[in-house]
N, C-alpha and C positions, 0 to 999 in steps of 0.2 A: 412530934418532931421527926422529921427525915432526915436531918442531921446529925447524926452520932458522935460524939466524943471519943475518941483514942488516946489519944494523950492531950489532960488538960492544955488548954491553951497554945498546942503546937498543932496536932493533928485530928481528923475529923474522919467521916467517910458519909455517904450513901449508899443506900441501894436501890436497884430498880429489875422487877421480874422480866427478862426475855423469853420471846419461846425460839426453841431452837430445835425447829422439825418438829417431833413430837415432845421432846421434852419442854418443862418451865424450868426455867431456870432463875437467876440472878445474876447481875451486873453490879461491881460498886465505883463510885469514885472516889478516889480520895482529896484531902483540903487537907495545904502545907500551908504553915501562916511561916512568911520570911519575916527576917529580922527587922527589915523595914517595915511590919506590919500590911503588906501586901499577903494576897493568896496565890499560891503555886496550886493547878488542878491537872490531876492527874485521871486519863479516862472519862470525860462527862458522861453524865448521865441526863434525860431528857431534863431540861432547865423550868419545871412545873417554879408556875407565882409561886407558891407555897416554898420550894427549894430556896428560887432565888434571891424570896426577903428571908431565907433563915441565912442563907452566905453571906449575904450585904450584915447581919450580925455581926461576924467573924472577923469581918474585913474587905477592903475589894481587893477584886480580884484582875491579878498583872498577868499572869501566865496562866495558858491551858494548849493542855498535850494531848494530843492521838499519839501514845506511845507503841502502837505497831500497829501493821496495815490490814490489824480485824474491827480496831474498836477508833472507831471514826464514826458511827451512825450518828449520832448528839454534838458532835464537832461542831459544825454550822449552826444548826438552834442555839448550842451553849454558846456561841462567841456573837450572835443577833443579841442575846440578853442582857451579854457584857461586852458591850463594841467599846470599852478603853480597853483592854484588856489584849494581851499579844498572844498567837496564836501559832505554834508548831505543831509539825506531823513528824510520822515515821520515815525512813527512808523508803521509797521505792511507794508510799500510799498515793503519790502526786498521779503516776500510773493508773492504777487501780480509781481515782476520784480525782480527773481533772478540772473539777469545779473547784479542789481545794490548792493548785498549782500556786498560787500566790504567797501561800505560807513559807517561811521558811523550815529547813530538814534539818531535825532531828541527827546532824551526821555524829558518826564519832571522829571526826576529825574537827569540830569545832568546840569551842570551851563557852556554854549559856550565860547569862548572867548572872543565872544563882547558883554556878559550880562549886563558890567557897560552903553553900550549906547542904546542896543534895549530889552526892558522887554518882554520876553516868558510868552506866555499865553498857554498851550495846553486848548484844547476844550475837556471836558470829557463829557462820556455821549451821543457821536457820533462816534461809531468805524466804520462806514462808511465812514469817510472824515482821521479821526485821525489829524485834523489839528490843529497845534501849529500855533497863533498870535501873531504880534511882534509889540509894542510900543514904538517909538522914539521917547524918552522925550525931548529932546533936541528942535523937531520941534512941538511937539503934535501930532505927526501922527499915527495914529492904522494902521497895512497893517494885511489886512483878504485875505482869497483866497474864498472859495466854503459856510463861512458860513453865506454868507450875500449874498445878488444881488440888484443892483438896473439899471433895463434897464431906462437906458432916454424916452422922448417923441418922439424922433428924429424915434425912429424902427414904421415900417409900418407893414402890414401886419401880417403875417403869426405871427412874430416875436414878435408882439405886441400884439396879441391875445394869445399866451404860454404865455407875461410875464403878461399880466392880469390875466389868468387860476393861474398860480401859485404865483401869490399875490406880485409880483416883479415888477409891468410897475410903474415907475415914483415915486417908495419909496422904502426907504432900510427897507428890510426884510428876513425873513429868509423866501426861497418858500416852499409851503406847498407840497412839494415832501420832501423834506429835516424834515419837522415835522415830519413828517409818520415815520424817519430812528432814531427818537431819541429813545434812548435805554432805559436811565436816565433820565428823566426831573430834579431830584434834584440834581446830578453831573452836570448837563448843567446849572442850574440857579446859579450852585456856581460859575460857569467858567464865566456866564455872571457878577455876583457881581463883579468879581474883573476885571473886564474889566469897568463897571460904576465907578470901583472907582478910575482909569488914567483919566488925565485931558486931555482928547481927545479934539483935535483941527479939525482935519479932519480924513478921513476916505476912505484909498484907498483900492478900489474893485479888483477883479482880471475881474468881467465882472458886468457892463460895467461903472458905472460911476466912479467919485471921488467928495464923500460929503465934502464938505467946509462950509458950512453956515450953525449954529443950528446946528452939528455934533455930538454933547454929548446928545443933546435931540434925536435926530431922532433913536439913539445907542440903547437908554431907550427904547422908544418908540417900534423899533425894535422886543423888547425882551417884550411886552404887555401881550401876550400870554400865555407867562410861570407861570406868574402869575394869571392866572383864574382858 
């Protein structure tokens, strides 16, 4: 199965290995089943037959997101697989991939249609990522893409020396390549307040873990920095 369970019956994910320069890495997507029994996808990953008939399980699929202007690569293949299915990007990705201009943006100024079950967070203060965060209060779940990392213990090598270099091996943090790109510190600290102030339960990454345990503290914690 490529399809993993998170929370029965509500939440899902995948993953799929990138390489990134020299390192392998991981990518995941996650799958929000809405109240109406639709699929919210967050991040695609490449739409393999195998993926596509384990989704069409779960449910179809209405909504799929490029939630910031790095992880668009599977955008297009994912929405050729599922052409019912509606399709937003990040702010400012329209730029960056004018084949995808036709989507409509992810802004924070507009309210999606499934704002009553997953609360929009965008991230100010990083026009780098431009990524918008999405909490499903229903399970306590925060789903981030690019503004958190936490590599497990599990990466050897090469892998584990980059994610110690940038302050990510074995804690969730923001890496310190990612510091260097903040534009705002006080737009970013606002965006994290109201992120400490959902009753976060867990915490799915787009690489590589999923915090479950202490998840609201590690969030805090996380975000230490902004504060010095």
């Amino acid at each position: 199965m490529l399809l993993k369970t998170l929370v029965p019956g509500q939440i899902w994910y995948a993953q799929q290995a990138i390489q990134f320069g020299p390192l392998n890495l991981s990518t995941r997507a996650t799958f929000v089943k809405l109240r109406d029994g639709s699929i919210w996808v967050h991040s695609p990953i490449e739409p393999s037959p195998q993926l596509v008939a384990e989704i069409a399980e779960i449910g179809p699929v209405r909504y799929v997101l490029a939630p910031n202007k790095s992880h668009h690569l599977f955008f297009t293949p994912f929405m050729k697989a599922f052409p019912n299915a509606e399709g937003f990007i990040a702010l400012g990705l329209a730029e960056k991939r004018p084949d995808l201009s036709a989507y409509p943006v992810l802004s924070p100024l507009e309210t999606p249609a499934w704002a009553d079950e997953l609360i929009a967070a965008f991230v100010e203060g990083l026009p780098i990522i431009n990524e918008t965060v999405w909490f499903h209060s229903a399970t306590g779940t925060l789903i981030l893409t690019d503004l958190l990392f936490c590599f497990g213990a599990e990466h050897i090598g090469l892998a584990r020396v980059v994610a110690r270099l940038l302050g990510v091996y074995d804690q969730l943090a923001m890496s310190r390549t990612m510091k260097l790109l903040v534009k705002d510190k006080t737009a970013l600290a606002r965006s994290v307040d109201a992120l400490l102030a959902l009753d976060v339960e867990r915490i799915v990454l787009a690489h590589d873990q999923i915090i479950e345990n202490d998840a609201k503290r590690k969030l805090s914690a996380a975000f230490n920095w902004l504060r010095k």
